[in-house]
ZATOR-176606 format. One line per field, with one value per residue (C-alpha): residue in three letters; z, y, x; residue number from 1. Coordinates in steps of 0.05 Angstrom, whole numbers. Example, Ala and Ser with C-alpha at 12.3 -4.5 7.8 and 13.67 -1.06 7.14 Angstrom:
<rs>
rest = c(Ala; Ser);
up = c(156; 143);
north = c(-90; -21);
east = c(246; 273);
nr = c(1; 2);
</rs>
This chain:
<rs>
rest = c(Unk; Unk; Unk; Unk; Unk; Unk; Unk; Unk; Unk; Unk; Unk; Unk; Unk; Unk; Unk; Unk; Unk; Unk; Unk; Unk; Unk; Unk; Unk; Unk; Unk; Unk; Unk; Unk; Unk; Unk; Unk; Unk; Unk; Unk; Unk; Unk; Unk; Unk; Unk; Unk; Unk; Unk; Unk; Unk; Unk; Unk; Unk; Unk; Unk; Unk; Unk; Unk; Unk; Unk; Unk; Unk; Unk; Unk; Unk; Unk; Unk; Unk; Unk; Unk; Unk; Unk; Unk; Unk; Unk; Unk; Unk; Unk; Unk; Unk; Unk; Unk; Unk; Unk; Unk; Unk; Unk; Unk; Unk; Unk; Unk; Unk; Unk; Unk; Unk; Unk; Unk; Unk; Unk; Unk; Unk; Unk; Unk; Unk; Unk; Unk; Unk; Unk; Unk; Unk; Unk; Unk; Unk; Unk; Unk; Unk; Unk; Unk; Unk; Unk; Unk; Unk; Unk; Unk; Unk; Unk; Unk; Unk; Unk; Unk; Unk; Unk; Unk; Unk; Unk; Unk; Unk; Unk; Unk; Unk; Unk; Unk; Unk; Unk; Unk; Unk; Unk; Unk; Unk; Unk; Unk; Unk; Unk; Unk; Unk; Unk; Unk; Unk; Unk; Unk; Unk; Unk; Unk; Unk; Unk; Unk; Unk; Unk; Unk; Unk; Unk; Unk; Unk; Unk; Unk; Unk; Unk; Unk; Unk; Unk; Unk; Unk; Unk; Unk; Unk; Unk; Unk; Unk; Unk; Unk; Unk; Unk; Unk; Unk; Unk; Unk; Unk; Unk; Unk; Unk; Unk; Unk; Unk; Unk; Unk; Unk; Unk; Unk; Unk; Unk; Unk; Unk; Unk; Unk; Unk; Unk; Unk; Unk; Unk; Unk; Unk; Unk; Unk; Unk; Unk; Unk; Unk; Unk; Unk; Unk; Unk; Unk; Unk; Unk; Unk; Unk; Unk; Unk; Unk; Unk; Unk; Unk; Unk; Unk; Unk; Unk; Unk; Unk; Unk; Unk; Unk; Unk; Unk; Unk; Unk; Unk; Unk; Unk; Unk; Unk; Unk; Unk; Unk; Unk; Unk; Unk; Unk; Unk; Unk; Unk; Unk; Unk; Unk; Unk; Unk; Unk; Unk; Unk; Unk; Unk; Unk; Unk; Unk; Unk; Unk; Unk; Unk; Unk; Unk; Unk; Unk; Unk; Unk; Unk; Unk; Unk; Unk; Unk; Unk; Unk; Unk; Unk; Unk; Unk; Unk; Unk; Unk; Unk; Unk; Unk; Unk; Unk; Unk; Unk; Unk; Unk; Unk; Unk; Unk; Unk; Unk; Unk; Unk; Unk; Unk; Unk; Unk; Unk; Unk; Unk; Unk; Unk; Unk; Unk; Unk; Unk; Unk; Unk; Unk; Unk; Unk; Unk; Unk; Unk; Unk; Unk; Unk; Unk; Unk; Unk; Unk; Unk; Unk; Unk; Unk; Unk; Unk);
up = c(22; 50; 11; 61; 69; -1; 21; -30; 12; -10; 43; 59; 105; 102; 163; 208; 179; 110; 120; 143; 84; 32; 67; 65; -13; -26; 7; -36; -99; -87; -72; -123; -165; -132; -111; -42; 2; 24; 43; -23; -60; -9; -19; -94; -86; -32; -86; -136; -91; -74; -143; -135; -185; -254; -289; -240; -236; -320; -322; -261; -302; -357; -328; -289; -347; -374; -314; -308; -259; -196; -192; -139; -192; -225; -156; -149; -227; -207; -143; -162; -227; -201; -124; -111; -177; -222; -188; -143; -202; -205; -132; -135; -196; -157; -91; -127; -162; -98; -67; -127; -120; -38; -45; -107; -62; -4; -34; -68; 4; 37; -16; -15; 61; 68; 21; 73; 120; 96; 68; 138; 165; 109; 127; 197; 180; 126; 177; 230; 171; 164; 237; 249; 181; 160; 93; 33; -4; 46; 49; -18; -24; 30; -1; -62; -26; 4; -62; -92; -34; -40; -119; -106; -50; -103; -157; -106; -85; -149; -165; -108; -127; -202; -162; -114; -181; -217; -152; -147; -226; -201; -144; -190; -242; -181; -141; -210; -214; -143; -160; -221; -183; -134; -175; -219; -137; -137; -200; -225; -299; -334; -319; -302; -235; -159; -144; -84; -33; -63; -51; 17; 34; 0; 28; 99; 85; 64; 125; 174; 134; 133; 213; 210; 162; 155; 85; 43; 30; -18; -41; -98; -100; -178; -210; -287; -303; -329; -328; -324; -382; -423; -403; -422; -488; -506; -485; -418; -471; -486; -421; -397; -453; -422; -358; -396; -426; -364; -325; -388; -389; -310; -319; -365; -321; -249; -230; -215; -132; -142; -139; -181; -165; -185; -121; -142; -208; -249; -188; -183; -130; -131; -80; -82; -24; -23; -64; -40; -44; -101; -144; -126; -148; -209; -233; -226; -271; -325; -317; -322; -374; -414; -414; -421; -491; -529; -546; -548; -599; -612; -636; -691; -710; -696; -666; -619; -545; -532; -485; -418; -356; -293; -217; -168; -105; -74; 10; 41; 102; 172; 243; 274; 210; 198; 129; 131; 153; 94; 39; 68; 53; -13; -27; 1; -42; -110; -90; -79; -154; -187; -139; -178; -242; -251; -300; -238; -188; -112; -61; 8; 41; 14; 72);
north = c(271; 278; 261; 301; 258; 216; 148; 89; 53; 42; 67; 32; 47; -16; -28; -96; -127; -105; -144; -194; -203; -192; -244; -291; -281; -280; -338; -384; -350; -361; -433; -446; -415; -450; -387; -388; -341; -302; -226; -191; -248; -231; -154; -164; -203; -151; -99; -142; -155; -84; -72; -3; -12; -28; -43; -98; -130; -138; -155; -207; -232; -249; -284; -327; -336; -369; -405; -366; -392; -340; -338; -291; -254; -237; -225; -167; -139; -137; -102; -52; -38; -23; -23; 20; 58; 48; 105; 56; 36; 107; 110; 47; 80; 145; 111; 70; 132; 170; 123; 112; 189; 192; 140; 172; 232; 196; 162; 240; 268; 206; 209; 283; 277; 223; 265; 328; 290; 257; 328; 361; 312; 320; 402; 388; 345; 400; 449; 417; 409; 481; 496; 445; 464; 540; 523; 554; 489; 451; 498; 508; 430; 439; 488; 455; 398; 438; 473; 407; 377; 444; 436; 365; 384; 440; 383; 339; 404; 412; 341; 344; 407; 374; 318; 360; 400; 339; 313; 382; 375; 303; 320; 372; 328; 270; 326; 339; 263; 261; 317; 272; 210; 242; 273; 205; 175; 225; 212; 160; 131; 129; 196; 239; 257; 253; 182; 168; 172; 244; 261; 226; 284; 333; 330; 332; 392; 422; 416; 435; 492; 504; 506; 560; 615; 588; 590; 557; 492; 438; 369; 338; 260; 248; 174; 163; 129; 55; 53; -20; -20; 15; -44; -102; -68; -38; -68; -46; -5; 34; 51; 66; 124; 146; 151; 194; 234; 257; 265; 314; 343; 359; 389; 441; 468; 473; 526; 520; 520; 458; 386; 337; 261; 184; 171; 100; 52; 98; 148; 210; 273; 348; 385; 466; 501; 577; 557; 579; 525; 562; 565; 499; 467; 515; 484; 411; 424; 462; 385; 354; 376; 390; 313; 296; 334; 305; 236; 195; 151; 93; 129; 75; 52; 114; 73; 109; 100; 134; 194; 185; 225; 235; 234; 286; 299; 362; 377; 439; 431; 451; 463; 395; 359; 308; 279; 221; 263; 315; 254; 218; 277; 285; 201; 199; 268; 232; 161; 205; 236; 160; 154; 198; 178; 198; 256; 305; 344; 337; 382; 359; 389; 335; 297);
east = c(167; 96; 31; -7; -71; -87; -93; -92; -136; -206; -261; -315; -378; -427; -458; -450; -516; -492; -420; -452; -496; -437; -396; -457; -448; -372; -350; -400; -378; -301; -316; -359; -297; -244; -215; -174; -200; -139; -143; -116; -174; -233; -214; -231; -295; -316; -308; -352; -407; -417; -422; -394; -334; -364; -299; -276; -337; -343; -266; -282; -352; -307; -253; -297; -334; -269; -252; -187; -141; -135; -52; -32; 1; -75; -105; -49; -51; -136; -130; -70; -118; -192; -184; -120; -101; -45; -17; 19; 51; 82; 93; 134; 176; 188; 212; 258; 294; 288; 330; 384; 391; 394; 447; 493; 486; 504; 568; 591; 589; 624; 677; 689; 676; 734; 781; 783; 798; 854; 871; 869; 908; 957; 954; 966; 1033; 1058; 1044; 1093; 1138; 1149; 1150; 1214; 1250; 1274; 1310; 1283; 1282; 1246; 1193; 1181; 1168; 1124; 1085; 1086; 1054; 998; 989; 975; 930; 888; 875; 863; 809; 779; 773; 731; 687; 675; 650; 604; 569; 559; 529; 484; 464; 442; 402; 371; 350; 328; 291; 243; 233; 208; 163; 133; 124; 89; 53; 14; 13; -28; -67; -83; -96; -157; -186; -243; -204; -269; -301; -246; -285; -250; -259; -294; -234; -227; -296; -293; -228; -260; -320; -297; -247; -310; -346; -292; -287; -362; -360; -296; -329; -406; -411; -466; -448; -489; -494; -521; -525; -537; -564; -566; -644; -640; -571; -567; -620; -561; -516; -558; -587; -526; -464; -414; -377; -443; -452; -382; -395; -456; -423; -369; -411; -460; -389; -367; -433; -433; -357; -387; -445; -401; -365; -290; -291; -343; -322; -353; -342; -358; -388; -392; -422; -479; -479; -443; -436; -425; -390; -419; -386; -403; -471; -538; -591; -625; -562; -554; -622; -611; -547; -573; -640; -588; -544; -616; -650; -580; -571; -651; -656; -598; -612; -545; -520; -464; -409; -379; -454; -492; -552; -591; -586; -634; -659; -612; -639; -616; -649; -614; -622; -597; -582; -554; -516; -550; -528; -492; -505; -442; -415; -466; -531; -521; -503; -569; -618; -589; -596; -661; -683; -644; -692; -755; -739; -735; -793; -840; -817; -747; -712; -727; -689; -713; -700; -686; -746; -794; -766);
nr = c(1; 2; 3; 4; 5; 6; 7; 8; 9; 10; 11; 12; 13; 14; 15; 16; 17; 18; 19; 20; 21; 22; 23; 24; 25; 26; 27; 28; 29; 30; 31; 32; 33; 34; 35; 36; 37; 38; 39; 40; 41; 42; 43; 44; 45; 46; 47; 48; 49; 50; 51; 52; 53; 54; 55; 56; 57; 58; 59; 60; 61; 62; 63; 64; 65; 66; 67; 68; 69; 70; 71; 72; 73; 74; 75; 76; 77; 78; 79; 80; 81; 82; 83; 84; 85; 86; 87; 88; 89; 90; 91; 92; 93; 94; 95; 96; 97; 98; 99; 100; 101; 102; 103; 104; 105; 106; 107; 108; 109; 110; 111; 112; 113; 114; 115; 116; 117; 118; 119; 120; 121; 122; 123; 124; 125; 126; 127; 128; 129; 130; 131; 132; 133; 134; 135; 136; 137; 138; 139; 140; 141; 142; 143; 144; 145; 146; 147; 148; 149; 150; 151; 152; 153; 154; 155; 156; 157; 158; 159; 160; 161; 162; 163; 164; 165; 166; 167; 168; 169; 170; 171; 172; 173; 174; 175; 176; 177; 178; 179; 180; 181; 182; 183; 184; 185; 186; 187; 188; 189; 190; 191; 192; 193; 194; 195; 196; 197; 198; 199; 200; 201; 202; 203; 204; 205; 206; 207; 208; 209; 210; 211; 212; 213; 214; 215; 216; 217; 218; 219; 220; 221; 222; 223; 224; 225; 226; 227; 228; 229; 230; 231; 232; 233; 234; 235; 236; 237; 238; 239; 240; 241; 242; 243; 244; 245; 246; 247; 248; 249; 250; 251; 252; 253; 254; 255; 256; 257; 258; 259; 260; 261; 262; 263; 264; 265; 266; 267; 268; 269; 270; 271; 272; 273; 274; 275; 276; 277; 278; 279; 280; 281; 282; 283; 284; 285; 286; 287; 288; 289; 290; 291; 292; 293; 294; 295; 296; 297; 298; 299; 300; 301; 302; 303; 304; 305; 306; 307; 308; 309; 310; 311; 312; 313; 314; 315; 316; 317; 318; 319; 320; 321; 322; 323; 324; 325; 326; 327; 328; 329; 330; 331; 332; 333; 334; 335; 336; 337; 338; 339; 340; 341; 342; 343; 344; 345; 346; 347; 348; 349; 350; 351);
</rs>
C-alpha cells in the first residue's frame, strides 16, 4: 500500500540563527526540569519553544507545573499526541491486521498449494496404474481413487476461495481505514483545518500546477487580534473556542476548490487557486467583518468575550515567485494590517 506523499513528520523551516536561539532556550529549560535531553525529549521542547502548537505547550505548562516525572513512556504518549497525530495510532492498527491477513492468506495458498502437489503426484502413480493393469476391477479401484483425490482437491479449492473472499472483504474494509487515517494525518484536531504539513503539500501542488496551466493563484496569511489577551482573560479553553469558531466561520465563506489551514497557534492560511486578486481580497473582508460584528460569548456562562477581529494579509503569486516568497508578502501584508491597528485586510502591494 502507498500513502502517496503524507508524511507524519513535522516540518520545520527556522533559520540557523533561529535554531540557534531555540537551542539556547531548551536546553536550560530541560535542565532546570531534570528532563534528559534525548532526541524524542528535545523534539518536544523544540515544539514548545516555537510556540506553534498551543495544546502541547498548555498540556506541557501543566505538567511541569506538577513536576511530573518525564518517563519515556510520557515523552512518546506527548509526541504521538500533538507532534505526529494519533493517526499513527491507526496506522499501527492497520499494519498489524494487514499482516494477520497476508499471513492467513499465505498459509490457505501453502496448504492448498502443498495438497496439489501431493495430488499430482498421486495422478501420476494412478495413471501408471492403469497403463500396467487391464482388468476391469483394477481399474475401477483406480478410478475410484482418482475420483476421490479430485473431490478432495475440489474441497481444498474451495476453502481457498472462502479465504481469498474474506481477505478481499478485509482488504476494503483496511483501504477504507487508510483512507481516514490519512485523512485525520492532514487535519489540525482543534479547528478541523489542513494542519500545516497539509498546507505545506498543498501548497506546493498548487504551485506546480500554477506553472503548468497559469491560473490565478492566492494566499491569505490570517492572525486573530489579542489572541493571547483571550487566553490570559479568559482561560486556554476560551480561546481554543475562538480558534474554532473563526476556523468554522472561514469554512462558510470559501469556496470548495480553496484550502483553508491552521498554519500554526492563533494563525491560520487560505489556499485560493483559480481566484483573482479581487475575489480574493473580497472573500477575506466578508471572513473579516463576518467575525468583527458578532461579539462572542462563554458558552456555559454566557460572559462576553468580547468583539474578536482578525488581521489578513493577502499575496497573489507572480512570475519565479517560490512557496516562501508568496507566504512572505502575504505575512508581511497580515503584520502591516496589525500595524495600522488591526481588524483590516492588507493587500500585498503596500510592500
Amino acid at each position: 500500500m502507498i500513502i502517496d506523499s503524507i508524511t507524519f513528520l513535522p516540518k520545520y523551516d527556522a533559520t540557523l540563527e533561529q535554531n540557534a536561539e531555540y537551542l539556547r532556550q531548551i536546553l536550560p529549560l530541560m535542565s532546570k526540569n531534570k528532563i534528559a535531553a534525548d532526541p524524542l525529549n528535545f523534539a518536544i521542547f523544540y515544539e514548545y519553544i516555537i510556540g506553534r502548537n498551543i495544546r502541547l505547550n498548555n498540556e506541557l505548562d501543566e505538567l511541569l507545573g506538577k513536576q511530573t516525572v518525564f518517563t519515556s513512556e510520557l515523552s512518546i504518549q506527548l509526541f504521538k499526541k500533538h507532534i505526529c497525530d494519533t493517526s499513527i495510532n491507526s496506522l499501527d492498527k492497520i499494519n498489524h491486521t494487514l499482516l494477520q491477513l497476508i499471513n492467513k492468506t499465505s498459509e490457505a495458498i501453502d496448504t492448498t498449494g502443498e495438497k496439489a502437489s501431493a495430488a499430482t503426484l498421486h495422478f501420476q502413480n494412478q495413471s501408471k496404474k492403469l497403463e500396467n493393469n487391464q482388468g476391469l476391477s483394477e481399474i475401477k479401484a483406480v478410478l475410484a481413487e482418482i475420483i476421490a483425490e479430485t473431490q478432495d482437491l475440489a474441497e481444498t479449492s474451495k476453502t481457498l476461495q472462502v479465504q481469498l473472499d474474506e481477505s478481499k472483504k478485509e482488504m476494503q474494509l483496511l483501504r477504507q481505514e487508510l483512507a481516514q487515517a490519512r485523512e485525520t494525518a492532514k487535519t489540525d484536531a482543534l479547528t478541523g483545518l489542513f494542519n500545516r504539513r497539509a498546507f505545506d503539500q498543498k501548497l506546493n501542488e498548487c504551485i506546480g500546477t500554477h506553472k503548468q496551466n497559469n491560473f490565478e493563484l492566492c494566499l491569505l496569511i490570517l492572525d486573530i487580534d489579542h489572541f493571547k489577551q483571550v487566553n490570559d482573560t479568559f482561560g486556554h479553553q476560551a480561546g481554543d473556542s475562538v480558534l474554532r469558531y473563526a476556523a468554522n466561520l472561514i469554512k462558510q465563506h470559501i469556496a470548495k476548490h480553496h484550502c483553508a489551514a491552521r498554519y500554526g497557534g492563533e494563525e491560520m492560511a487560505i489556499i485560493m487557486p483559480n481566484t483573482p486578486f479581487n475575489k480574493a481580497m473580497e472573500i477575506a473582508e466578508k471572513i473579516r467583518s463576518s467575525l468583527a460584528q458578532h461579539p462572542l460569548k462563554r458558552k456555559n456562562s454566557k460572559e462576553s468575550i468580547g468583539k474578536v477581529t482578525l488581521s489578513i494579509g493577502v499575496s497573489s503569486f507572480k512570475i519565479n515567485d517560490s512557496i516562501e516568497s508568496l507566504i512572505e508578502r502575504a505575512d508581511k501584508a497580515m503584520y502591516q494590517a496589525k500595524d495600522n491597528g488591526r481588524n483590516q485586510v492588507m493587500a500585498e502591494n503596500f510592500i
